[in-house]
VMD Tcl script that draws the C-alpha trace (Angstrom):
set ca {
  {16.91 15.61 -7.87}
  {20.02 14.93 -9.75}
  {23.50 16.20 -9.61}
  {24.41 17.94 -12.56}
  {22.02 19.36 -15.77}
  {22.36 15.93 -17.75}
  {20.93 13.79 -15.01}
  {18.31 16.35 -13.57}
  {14.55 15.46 -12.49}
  {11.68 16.98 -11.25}
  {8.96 15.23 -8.50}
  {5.29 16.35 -9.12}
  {2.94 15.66 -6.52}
  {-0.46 14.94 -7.75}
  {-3.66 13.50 -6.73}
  {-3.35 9.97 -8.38}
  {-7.28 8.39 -8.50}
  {-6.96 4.90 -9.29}
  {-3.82 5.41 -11.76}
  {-5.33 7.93 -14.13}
  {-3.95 10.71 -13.30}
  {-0.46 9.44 -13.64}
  {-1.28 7.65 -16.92}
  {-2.47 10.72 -18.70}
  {0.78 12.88 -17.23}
  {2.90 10.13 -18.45}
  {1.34 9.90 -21.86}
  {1.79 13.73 -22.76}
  {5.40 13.96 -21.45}
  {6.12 10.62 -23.18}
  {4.59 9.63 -26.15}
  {3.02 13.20 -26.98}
  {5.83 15.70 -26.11}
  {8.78 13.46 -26.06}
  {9.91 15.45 -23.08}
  {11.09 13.16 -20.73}
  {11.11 9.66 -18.86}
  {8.17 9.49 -16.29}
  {8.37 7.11 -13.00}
  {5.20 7.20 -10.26}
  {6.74 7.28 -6.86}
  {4.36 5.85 -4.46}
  {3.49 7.08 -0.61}
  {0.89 6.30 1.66}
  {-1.89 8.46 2.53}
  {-0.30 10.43 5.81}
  {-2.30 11.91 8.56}
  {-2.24 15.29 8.14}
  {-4.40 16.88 11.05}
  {-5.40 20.55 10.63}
  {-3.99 23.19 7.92}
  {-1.85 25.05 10.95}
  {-0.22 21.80 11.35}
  {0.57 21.05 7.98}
  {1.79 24.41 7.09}
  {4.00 24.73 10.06}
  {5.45 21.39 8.83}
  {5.83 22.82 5.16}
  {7.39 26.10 6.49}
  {9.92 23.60 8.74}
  {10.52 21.52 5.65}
  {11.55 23.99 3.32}
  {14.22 25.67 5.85}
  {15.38 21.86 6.36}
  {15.85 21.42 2.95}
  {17.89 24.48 2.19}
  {20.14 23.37 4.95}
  {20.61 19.92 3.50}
  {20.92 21.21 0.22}
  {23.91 23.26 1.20}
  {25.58 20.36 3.31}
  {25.27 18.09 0.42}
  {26.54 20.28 -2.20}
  {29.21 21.18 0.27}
  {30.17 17.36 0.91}
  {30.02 16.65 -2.98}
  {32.45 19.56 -3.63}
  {34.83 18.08 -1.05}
  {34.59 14.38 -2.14}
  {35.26 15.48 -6.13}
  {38.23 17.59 -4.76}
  {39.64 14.46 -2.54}
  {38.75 12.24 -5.34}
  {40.96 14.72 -7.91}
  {37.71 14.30 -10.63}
  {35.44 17.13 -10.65}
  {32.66 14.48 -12.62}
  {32.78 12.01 -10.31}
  {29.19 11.20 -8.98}
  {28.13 9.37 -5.54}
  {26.15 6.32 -4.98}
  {23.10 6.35 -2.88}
  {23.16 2.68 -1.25}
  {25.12 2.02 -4.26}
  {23.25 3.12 -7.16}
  {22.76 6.43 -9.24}
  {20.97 8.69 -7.34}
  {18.27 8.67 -10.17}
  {18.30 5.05 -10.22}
  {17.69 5.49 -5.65}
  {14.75 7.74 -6.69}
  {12.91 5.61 -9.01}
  {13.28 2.48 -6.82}
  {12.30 4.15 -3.73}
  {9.98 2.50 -1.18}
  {8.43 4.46 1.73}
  {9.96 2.32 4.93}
  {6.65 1.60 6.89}
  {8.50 -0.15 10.19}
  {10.19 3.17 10.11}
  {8.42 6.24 9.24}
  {4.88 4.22 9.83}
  {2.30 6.24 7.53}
  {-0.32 6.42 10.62}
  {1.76 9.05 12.94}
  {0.96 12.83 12.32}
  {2.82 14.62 9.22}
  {4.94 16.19 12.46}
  {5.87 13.31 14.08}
  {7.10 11.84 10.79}
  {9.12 15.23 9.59}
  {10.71 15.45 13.27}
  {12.22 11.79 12.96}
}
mol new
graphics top color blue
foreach p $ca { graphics top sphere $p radius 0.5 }
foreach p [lrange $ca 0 end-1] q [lrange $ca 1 end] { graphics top cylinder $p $q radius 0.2 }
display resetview
């Protein structure tokens, strides 16, 4: 996620056992590398269903995304040229999208955790 290189991020999933797994990542990119800031984003467990299922929705997902990623980058070329400041950066539900990310909570009377992967990706 981010916008430009200055305010960049990456999201690792990872199987997170009682905290530890998190914990050790964040102590080797933190303390021991000095690479970067480290923030656990939390989801439910999801019904997956069968591999087939979960693939098709990972195959789905990733054409989605390059769509999305085009429309956005095509909106945020259009709002710096309106706004006459090619730095300018959105808000997400006015914060920094970085700031959005870190705060995010999953929205359970929404996207309720115990409906299939598919169900969930075609809402």
């Amino acid at each position: 996620f981010g916008l430009d290189m200055e305010r960049c991020g990456w999201m690792v999933a990872a199987p997170n056992e009682r905290g530890s797994s998190f914990k050790t990542m964040q102590m080797e990119l933190e303390k021991n590398q000095m690479l970067c800031t480290s923030f656990q984003l939390r989801a439910p467990r999801f019904r997956v269903g069968t591999l087939d299922a979960l693939l098709s929705v990972s195959d789905r997902l990733a054409k989605d995304c390059k769509t999305v990623e085009a429309s956005v980058d095509k909106l945020l070329r259009q709002y710096r040229e309106l706004a006459g400041n090619d730095t300018i950066v959105p808000l997400v539900e006015n914060q920094a999208a970085d700031a959005y990310v870190r705060k995010f909570e999953w929205d359970e009377a929404r996207y309720a955790s115990g409906e299939s992967i598919k169900d969930i990706a075609a809402a």
